[in-house]
PDB file of the backbone (N, CA, C, O) and the ligand in Angstrom, with CONECT records:
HET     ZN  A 101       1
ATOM      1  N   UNK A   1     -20.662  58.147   1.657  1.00  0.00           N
ATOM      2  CA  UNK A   1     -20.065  56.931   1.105  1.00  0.00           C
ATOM      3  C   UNK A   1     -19.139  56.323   2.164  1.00  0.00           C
ATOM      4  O   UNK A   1     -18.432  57.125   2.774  1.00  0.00           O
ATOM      5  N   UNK A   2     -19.073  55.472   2.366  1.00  0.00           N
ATOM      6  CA  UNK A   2     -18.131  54.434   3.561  1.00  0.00           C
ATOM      7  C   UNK A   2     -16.792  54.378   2.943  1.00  0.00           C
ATOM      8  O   UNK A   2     -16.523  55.115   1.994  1.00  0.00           O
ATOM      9  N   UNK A   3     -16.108  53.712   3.332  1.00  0.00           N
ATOM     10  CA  UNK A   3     -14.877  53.816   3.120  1.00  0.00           C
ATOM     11  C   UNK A   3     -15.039  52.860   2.120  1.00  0.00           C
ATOM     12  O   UNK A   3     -15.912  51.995   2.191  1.00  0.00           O
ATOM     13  N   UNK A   4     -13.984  52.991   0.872  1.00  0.00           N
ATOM     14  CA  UNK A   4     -14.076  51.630   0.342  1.00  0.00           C
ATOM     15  C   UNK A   4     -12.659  51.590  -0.429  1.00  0.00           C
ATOM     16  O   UNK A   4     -11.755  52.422  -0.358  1.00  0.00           O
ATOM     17  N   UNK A   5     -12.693  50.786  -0.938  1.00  0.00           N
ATOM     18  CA  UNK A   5     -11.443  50.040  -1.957  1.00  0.00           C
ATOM     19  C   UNK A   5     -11.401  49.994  -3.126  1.00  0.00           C
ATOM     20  O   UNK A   5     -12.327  49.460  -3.736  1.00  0.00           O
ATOM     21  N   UNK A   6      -9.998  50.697  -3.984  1.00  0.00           N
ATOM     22  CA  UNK A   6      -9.750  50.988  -5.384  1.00  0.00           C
ATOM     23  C   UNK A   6      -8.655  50.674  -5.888  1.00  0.00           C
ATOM     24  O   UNK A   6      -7.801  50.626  -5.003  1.00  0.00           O
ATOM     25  N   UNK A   7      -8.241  50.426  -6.917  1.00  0.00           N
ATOM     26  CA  UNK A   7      -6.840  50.533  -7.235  1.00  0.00           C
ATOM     27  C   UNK A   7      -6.053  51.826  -7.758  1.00  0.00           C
ATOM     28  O   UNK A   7      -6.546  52.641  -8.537  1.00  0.00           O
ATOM     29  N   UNK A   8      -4.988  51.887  -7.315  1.00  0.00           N
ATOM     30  CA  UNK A   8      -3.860  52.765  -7.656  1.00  0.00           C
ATOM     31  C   UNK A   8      -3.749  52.170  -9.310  1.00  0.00           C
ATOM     32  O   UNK A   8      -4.266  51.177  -9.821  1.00  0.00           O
ATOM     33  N   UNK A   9      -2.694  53.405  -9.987  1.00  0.00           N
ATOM     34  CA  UNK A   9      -2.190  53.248 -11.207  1.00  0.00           C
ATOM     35  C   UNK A   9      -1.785  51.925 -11.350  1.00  0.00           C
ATOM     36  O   UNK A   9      -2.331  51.248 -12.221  1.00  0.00           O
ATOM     37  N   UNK A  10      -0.906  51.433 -10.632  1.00  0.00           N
ATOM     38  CA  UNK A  10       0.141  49.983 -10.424  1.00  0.00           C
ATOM     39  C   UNK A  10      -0.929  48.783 -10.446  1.00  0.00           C
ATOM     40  O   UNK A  10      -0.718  47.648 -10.874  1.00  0.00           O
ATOM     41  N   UNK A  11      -2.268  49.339  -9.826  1.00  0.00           N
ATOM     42  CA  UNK A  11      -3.222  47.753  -9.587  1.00  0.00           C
ATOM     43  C   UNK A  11      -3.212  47.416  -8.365  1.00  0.00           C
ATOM     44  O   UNK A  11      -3.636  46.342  -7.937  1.00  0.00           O
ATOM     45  N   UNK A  12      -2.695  48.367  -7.666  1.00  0.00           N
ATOM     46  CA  UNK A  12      -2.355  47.982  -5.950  1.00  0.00           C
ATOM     47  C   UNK A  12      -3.769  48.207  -5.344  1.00  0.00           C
ATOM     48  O   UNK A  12      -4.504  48.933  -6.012  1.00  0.00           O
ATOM     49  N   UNK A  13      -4.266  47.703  -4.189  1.00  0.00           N
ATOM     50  CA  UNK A  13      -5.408  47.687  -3.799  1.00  0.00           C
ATOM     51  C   UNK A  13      -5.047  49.180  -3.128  1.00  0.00           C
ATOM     52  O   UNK A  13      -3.894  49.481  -2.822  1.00  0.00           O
ATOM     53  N   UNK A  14      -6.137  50.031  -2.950  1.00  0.00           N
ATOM     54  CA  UNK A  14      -6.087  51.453  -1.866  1.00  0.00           C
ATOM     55  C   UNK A  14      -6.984  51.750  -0.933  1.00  0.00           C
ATOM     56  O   UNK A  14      -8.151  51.571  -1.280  1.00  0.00           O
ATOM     57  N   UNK A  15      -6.894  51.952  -0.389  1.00  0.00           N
ATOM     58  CA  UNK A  15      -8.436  52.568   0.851  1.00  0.00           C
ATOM     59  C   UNK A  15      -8.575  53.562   0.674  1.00  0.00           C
ATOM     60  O   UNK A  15      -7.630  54.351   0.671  1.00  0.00           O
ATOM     61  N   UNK A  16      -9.906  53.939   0.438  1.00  0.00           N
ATOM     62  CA  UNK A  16     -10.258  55.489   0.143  1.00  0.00           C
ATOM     63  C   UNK A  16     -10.982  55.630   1.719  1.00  0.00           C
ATOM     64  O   UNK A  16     -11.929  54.868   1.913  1.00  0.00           O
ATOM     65  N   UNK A  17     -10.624  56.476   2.752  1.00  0.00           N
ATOM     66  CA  UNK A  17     -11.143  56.132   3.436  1.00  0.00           C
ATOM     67  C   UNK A  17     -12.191  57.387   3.863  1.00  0.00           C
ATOM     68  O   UNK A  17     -12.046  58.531   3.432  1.00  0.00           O
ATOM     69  N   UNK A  18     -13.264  56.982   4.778  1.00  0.00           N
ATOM     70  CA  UNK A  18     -14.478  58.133   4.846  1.00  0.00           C
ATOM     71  C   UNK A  18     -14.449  58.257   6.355  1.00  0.00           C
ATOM     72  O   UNK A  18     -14.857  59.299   6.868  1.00  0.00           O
ATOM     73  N   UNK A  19     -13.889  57.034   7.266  1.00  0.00           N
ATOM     74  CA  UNK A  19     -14.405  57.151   8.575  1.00  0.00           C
ATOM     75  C   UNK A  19     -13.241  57.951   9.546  1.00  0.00           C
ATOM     76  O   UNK A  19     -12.319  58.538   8.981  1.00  0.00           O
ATOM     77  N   UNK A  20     -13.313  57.943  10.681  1.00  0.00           N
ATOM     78  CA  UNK A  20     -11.805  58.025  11.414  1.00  0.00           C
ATOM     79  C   UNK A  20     -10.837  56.752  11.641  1.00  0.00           C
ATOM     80  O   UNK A  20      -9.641  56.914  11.883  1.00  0.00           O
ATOM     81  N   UNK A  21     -11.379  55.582  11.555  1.00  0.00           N
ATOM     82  CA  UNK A  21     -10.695  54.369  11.681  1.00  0.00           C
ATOM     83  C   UNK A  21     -10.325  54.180  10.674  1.00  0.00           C
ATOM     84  O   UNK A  21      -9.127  53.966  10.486  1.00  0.00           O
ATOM     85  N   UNK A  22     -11.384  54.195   9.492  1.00  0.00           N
ATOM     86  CA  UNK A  22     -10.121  53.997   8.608  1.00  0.00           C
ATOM     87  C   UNK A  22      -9.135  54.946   7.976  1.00  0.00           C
ATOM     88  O   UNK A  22      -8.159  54.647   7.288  1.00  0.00           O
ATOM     89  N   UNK A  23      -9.585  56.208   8.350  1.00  0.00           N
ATOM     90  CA  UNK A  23      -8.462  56.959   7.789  1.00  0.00           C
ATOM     91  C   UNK A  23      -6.836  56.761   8.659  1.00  0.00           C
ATOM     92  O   UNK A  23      -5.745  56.926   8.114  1.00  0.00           O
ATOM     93  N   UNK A  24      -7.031  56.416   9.950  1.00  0.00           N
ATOM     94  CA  UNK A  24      -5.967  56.047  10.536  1.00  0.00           C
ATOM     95  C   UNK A  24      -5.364  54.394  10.187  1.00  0.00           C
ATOM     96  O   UNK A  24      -4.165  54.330   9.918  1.00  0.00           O
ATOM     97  N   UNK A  25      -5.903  53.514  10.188  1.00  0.00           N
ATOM     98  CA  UNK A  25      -5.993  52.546   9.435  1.00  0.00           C
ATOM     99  C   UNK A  25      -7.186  51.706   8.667  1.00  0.00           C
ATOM    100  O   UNK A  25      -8.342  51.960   9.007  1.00  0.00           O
ATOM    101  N   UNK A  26      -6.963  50.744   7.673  1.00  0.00           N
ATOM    102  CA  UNK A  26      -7.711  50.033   7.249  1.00  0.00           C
ATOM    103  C   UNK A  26      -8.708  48.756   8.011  1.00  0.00           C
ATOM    104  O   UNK A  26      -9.875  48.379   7.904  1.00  0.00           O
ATOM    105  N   UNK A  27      -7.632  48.403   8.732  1.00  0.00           N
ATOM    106  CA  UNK A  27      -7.989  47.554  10.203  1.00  0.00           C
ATOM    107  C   UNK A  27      -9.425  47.958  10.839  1.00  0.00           C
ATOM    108  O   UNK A  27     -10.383  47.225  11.085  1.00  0.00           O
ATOM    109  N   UNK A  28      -9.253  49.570  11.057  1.00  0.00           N
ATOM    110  CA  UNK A  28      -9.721  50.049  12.212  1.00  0.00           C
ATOM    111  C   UNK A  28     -11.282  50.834  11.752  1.00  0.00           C
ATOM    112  O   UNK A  28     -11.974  51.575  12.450  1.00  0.00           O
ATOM    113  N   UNK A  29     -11.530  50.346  10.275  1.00  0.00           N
ATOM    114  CA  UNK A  29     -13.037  50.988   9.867  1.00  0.00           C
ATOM    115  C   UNK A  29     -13.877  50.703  10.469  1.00  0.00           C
ATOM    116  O   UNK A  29     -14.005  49.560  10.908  1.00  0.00           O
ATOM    117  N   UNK A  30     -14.936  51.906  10.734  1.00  0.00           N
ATOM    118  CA  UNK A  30     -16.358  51.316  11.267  1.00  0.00           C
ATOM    119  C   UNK A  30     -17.243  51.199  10.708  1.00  0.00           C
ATOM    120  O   UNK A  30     -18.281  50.730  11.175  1.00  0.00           O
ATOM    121  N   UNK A  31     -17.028  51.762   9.033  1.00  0.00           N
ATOM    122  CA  UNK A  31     -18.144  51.544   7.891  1.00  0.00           C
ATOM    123  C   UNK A  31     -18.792  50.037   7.898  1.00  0.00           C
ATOM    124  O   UNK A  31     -19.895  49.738   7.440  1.00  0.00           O
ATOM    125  N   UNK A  32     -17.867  49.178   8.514  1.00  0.00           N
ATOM    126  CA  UNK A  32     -18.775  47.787   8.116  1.00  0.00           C
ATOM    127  C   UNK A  32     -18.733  46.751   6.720  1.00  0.00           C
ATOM    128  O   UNK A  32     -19.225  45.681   6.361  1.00  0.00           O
ATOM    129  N   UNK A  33     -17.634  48.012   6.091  1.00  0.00           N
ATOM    130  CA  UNK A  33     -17.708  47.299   4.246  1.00  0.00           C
ATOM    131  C   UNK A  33     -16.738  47.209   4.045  1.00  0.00           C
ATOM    132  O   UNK A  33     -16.485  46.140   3.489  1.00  0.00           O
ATOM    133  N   UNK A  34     -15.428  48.191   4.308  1.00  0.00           N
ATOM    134  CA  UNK A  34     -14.085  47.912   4.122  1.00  0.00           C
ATOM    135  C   UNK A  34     -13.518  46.402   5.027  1.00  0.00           C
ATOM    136  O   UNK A  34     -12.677  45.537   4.788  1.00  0.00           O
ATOM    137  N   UNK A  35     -14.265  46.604   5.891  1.00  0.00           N
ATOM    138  CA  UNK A  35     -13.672  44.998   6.588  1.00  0.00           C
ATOM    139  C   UNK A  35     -13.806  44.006   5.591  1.00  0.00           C
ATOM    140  O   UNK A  35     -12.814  43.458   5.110  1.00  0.00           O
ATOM    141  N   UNK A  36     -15.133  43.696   5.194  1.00  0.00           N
ATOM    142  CA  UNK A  36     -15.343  42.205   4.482  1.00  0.00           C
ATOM    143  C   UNK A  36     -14.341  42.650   3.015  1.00  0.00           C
ATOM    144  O   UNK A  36     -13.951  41.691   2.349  1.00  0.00           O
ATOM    145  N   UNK A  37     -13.944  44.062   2.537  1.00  0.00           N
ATOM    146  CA  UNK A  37     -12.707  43.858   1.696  1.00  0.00           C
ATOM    147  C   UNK A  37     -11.733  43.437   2.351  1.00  0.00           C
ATOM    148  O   UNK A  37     -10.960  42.600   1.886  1.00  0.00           O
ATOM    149  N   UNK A  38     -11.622  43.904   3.431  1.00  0.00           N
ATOM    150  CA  UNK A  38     -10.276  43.356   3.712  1.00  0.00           C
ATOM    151  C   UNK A  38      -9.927  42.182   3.772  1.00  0.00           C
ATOM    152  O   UNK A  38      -8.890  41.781   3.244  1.00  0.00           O
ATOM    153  N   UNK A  39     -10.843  41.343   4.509  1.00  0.00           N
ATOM    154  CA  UNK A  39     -11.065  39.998   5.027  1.00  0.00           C
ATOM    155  C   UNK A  39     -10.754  39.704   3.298  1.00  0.00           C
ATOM    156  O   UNK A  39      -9.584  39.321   3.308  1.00  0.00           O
ATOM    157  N   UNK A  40     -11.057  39.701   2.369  1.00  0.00           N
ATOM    158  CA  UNK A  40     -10.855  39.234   1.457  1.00  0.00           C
ATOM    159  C   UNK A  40      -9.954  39.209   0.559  1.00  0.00           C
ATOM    160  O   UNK A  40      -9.848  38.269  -0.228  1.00  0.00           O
ATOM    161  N   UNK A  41      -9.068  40.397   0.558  1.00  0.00           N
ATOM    162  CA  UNK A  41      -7.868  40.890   0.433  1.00  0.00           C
ATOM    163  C   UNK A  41      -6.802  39.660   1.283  1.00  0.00           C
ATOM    164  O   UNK A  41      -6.006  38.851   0.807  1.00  0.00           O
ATOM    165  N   UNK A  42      -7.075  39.856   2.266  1.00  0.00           N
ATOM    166  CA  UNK A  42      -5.976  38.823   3.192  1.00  0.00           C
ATOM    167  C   UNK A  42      -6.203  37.379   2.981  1.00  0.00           C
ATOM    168  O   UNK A  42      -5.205  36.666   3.096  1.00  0.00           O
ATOM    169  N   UNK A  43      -7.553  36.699   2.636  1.00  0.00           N
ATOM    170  CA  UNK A  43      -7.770  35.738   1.660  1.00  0.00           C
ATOM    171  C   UNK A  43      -7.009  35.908   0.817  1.00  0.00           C
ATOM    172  O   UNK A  43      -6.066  35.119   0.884  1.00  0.00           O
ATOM    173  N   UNK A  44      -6.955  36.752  -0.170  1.00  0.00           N
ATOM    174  CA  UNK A  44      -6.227  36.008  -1.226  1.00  0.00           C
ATOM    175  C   UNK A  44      -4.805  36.110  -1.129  1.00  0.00           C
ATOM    176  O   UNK A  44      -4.135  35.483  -1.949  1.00  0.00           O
ATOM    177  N   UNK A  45      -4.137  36.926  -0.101  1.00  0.00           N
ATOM    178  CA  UNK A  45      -2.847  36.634   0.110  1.00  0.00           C
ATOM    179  C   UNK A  45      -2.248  35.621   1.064  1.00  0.00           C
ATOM    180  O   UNK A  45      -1.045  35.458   1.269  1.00  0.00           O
ATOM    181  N   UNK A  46      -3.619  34.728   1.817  1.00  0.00           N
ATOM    182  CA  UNK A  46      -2.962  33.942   2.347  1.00  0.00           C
ATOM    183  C   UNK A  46      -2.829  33.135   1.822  1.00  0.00           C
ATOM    184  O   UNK A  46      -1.889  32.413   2.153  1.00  0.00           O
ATOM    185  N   UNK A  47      -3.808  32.677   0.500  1.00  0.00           N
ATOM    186  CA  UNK A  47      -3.504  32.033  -1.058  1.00  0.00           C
ATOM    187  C   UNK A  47      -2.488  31.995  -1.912  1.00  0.00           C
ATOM    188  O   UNK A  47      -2.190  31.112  -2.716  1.00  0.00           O
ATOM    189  N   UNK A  48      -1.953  33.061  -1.672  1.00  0.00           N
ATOM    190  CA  UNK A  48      -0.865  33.292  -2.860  1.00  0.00           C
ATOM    191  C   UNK A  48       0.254  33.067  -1.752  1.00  0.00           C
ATOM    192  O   UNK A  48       0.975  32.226  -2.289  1.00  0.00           O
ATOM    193  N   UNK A  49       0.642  33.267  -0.868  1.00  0.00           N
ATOM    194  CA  UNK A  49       1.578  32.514   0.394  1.00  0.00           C
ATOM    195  C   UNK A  49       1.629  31.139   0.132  1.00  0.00           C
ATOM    196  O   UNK A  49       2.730  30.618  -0.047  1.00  0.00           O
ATOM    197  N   UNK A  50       0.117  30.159   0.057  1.00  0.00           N
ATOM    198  CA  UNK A  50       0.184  28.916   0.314  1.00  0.00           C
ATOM    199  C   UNK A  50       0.395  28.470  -1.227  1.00  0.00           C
ATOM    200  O   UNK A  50       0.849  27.328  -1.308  1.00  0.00           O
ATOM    201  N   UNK A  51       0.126  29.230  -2.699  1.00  0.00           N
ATOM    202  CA  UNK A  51       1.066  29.010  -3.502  1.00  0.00           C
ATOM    203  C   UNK A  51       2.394  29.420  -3.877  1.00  0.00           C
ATOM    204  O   UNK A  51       2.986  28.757  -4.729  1.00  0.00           O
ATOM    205  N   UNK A  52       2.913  30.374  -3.381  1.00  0.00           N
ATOM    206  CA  UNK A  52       4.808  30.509  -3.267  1.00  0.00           C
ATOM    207  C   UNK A  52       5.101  29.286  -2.640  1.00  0.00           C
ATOM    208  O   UNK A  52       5.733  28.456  -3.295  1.00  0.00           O
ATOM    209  N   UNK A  53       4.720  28.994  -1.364  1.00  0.00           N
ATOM    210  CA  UNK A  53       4.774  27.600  -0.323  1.00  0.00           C
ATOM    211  C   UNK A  53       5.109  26.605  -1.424  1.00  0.00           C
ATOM    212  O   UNK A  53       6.280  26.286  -1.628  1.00  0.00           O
ATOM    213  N   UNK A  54       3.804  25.962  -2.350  1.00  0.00           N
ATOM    214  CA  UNK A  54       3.643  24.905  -3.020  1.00  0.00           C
ATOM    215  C   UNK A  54       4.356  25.126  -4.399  1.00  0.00           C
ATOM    216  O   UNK A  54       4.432  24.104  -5.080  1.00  0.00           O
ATOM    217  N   UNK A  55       4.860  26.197  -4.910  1.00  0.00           N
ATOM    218  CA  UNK A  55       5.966  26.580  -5.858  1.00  0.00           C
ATOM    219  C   UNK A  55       7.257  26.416  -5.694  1.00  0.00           C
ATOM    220  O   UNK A  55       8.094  26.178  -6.564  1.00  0.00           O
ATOM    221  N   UNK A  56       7.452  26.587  -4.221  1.00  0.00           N
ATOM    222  CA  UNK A  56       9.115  26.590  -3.308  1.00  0.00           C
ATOM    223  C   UNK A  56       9.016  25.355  -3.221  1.00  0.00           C
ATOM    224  O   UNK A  56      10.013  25.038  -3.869  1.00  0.00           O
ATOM    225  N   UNK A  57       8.372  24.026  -2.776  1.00  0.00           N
ATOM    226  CA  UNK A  57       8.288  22.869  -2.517  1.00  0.00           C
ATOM    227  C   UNK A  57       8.683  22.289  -3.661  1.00  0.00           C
ATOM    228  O   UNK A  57       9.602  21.486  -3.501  1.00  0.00           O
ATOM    229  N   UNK A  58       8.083  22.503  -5.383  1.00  0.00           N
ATOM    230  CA  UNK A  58       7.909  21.597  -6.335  1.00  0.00           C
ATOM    231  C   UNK A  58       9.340  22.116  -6.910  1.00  0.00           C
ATOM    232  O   UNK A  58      10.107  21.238  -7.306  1.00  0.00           O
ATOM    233  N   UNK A  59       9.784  23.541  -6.991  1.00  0.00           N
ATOM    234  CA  UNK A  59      11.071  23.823  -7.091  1.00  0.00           C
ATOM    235  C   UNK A  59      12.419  22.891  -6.150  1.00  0.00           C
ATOM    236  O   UNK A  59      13.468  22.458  -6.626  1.00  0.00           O
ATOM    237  N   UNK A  60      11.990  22.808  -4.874  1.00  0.00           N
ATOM    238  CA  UNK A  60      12.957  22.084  -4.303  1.00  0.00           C
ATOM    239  C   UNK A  60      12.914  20.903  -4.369  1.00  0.00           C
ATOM    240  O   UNK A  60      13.979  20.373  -4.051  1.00  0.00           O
ATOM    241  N   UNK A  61      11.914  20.053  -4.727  1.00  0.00           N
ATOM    242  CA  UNK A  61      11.705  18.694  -5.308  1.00  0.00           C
ATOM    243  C   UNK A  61      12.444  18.293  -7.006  1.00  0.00           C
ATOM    244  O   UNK A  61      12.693  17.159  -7.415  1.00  0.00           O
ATOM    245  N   UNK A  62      12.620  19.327  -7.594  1.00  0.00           N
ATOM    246  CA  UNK A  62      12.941  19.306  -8.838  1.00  0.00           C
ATOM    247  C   UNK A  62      14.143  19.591  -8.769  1.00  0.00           C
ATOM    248  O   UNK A  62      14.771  19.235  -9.766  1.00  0.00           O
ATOM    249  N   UNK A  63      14.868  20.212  -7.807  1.00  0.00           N
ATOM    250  CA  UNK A  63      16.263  20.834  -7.812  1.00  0.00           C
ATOM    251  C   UNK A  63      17.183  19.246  -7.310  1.00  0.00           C
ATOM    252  O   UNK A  63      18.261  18.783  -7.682  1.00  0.00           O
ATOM    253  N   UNK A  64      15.958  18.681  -6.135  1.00  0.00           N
ATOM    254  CA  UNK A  64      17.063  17.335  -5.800  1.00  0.00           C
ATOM    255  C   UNK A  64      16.958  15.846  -6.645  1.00  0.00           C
ATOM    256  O   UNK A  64      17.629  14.831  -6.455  1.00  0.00           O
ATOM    257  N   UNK A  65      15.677  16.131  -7.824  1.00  0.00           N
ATOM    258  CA  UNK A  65      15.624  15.437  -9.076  1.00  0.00           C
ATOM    259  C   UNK A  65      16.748  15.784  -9.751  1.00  0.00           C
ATOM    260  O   UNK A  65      17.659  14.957  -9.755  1.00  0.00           O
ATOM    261  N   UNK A  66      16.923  16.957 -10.403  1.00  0.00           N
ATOM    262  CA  UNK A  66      18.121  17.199 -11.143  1.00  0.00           C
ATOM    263  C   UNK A  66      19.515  16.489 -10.546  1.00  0.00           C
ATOM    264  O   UNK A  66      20.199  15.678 -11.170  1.00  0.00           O
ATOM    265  N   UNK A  67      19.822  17.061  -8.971  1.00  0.00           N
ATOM    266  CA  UNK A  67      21.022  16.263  -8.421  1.00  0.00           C
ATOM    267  C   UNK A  67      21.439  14.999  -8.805  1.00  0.00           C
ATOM    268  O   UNK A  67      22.508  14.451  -9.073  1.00  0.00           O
ATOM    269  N   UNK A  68      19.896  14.613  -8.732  1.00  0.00           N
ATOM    270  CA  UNK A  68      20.339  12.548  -8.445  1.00  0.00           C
ATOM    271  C   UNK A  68      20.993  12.367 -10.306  1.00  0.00           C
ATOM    272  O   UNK A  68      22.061  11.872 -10.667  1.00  0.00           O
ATOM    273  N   UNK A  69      19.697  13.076 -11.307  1.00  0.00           N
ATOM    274  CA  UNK A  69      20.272  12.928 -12.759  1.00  0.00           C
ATOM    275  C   UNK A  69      21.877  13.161 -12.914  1.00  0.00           C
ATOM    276  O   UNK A  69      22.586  12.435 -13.612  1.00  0.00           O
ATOM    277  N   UNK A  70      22.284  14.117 -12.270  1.00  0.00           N
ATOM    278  CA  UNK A  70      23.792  14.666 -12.240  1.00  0.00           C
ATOM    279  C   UNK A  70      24.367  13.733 -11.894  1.00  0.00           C
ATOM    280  O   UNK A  70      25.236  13.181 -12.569  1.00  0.00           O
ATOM    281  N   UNK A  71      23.958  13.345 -10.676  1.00  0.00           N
ATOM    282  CA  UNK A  71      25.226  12.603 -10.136  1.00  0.00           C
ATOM    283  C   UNK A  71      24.927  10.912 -10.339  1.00  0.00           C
ATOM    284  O   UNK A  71      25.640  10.158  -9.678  1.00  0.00           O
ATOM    285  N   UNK A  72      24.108  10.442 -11.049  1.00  0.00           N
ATOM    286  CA  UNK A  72      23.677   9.491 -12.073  1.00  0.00           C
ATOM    287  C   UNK A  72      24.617   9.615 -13.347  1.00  0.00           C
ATOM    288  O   UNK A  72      25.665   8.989 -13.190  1.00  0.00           O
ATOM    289  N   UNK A  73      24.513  10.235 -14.512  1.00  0.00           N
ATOM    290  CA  UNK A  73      25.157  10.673 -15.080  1.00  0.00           C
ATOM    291  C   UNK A  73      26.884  10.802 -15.006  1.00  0.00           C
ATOM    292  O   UNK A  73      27.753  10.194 -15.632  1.00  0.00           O
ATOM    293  N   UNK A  74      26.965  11.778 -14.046  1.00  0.00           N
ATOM    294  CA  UNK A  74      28.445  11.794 -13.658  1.00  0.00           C
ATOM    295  C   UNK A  74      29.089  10.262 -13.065  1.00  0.00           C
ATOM    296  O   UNK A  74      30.228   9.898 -13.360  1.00  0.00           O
ATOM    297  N   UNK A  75      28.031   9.338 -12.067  1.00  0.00           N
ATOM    298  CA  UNK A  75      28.918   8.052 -12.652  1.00  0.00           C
ATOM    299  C   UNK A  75      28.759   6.753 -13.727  1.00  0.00           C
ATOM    300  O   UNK A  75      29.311   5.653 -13.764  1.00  0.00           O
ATOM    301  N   UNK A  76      27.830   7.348 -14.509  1.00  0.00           N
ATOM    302  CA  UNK A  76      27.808   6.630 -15.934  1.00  0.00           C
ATOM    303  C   UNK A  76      29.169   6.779 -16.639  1.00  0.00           C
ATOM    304  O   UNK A  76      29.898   5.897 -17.094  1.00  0.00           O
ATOM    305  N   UNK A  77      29.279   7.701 -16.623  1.00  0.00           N
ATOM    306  CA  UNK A  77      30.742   9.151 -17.384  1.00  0.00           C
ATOM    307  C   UNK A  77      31.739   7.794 -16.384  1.00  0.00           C
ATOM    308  O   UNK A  77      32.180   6.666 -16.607  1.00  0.00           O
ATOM    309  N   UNK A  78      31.722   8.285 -15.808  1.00  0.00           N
ATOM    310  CA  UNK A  78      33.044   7.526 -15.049  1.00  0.00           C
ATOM    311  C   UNK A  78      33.154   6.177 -15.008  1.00  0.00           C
ATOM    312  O   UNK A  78      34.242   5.601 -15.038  1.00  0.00           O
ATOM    313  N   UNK A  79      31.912   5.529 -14.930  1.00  0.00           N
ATOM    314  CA  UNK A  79      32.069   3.824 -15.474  1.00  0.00           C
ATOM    315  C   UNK A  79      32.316   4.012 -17.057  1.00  0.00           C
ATOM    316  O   UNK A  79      33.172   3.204 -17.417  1.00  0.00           O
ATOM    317  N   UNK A  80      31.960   4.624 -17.872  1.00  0.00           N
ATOM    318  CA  UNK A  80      32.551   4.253 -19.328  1.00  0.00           C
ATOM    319  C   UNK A  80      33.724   4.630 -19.366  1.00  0.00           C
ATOM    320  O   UNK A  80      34.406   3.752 -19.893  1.00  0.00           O
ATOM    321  N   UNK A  81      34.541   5.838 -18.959  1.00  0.00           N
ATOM    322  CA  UNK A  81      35.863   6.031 -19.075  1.00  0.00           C
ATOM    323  C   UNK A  81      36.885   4.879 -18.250  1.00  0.00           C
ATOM    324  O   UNK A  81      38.061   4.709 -18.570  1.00  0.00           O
ATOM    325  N   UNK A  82      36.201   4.137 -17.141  1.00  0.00           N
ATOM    326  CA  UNK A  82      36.957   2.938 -17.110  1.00  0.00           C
ATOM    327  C   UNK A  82      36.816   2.079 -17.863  1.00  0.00           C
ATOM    328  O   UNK A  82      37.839   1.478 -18.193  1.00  0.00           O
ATOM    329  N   UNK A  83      35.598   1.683 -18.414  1.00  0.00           N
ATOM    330  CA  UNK A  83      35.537   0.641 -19.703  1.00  0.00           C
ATOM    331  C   UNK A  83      36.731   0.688 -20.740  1.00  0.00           C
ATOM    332  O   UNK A  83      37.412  -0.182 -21.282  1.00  0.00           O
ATOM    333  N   UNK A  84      36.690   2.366 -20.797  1.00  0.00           N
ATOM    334  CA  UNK A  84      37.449   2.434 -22.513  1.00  0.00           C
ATOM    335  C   UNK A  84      38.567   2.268 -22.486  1.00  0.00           C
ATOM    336  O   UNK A  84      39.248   2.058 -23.490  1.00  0.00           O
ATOM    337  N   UNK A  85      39.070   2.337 -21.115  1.00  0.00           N
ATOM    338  CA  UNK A  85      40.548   2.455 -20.502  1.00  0.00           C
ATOM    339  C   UNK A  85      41.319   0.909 -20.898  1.00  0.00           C
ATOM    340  O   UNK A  85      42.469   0.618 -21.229  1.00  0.00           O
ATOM    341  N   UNK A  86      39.870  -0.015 -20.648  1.00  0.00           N
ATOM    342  CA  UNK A  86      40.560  -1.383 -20.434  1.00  0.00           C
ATOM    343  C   UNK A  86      40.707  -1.616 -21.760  1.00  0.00           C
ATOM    344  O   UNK A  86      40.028  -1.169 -22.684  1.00  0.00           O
ATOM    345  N   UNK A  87      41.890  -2.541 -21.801  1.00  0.00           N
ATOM    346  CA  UNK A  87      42.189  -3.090 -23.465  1.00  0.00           C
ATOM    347  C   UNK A  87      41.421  -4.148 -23.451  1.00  0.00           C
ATOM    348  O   UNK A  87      40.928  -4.891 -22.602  1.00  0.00           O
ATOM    349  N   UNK A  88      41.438  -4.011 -24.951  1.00  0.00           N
ATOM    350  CA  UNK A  88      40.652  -4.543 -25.519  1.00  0.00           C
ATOM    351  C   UNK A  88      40.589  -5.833 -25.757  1.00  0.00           C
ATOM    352  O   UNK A  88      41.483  -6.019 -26.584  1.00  0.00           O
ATOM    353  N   UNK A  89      39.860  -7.266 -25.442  1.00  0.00           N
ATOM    354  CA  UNK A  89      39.925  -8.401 -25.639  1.00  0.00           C
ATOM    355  C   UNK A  89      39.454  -8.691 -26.526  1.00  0.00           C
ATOM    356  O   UNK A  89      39.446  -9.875 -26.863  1.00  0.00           O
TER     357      UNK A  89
HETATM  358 ZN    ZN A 101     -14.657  53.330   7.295  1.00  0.00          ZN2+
END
């Protein structure tokens, strides 16, 4: 059997490995089959990178939405407390 790929208890990907490359690393198999897991493995984490990326972006887009509401707000607040200040005609 070649080396191949399983999950641990947790769901974590594992290398079961059969060759000498990959028992030293995963990188380094010569089975021929653990690579195209791997290659695919690192697919999907360069996926899930480029969505943290596009999660951190829409978070920091929303954080300087909130600001402007705040500080919108905070001088609404402060133009009516001068309104109320003025007497009344
Ligand atoms: Zn191998």
């Amino acid at each position: 059997m070649p080396c191949h790929w399983t999950k641990d208890g947790d769901g974590n990907p594992v290398m079961i490995p059969e060759c000498y490359g990959g028992a030293n690393d995963p990188e380094h198999c010569t089975c021929n089959i653990a690579g195209s897991e791997l290659d695919k493995l690192r697919e999907e984490l360069r996926e899930a990178y480029e969505r943290i990326e596009r999660m951190r972006l829409a978070t920091h887009r929303q954080n300087e939405r909130y600001l402007q509401v705040f500080n919108a707000n905070r001088n609404l607040r402060a133009r009516i407390a001068e309104l109320e200040a003025q007497p009344a005609q």
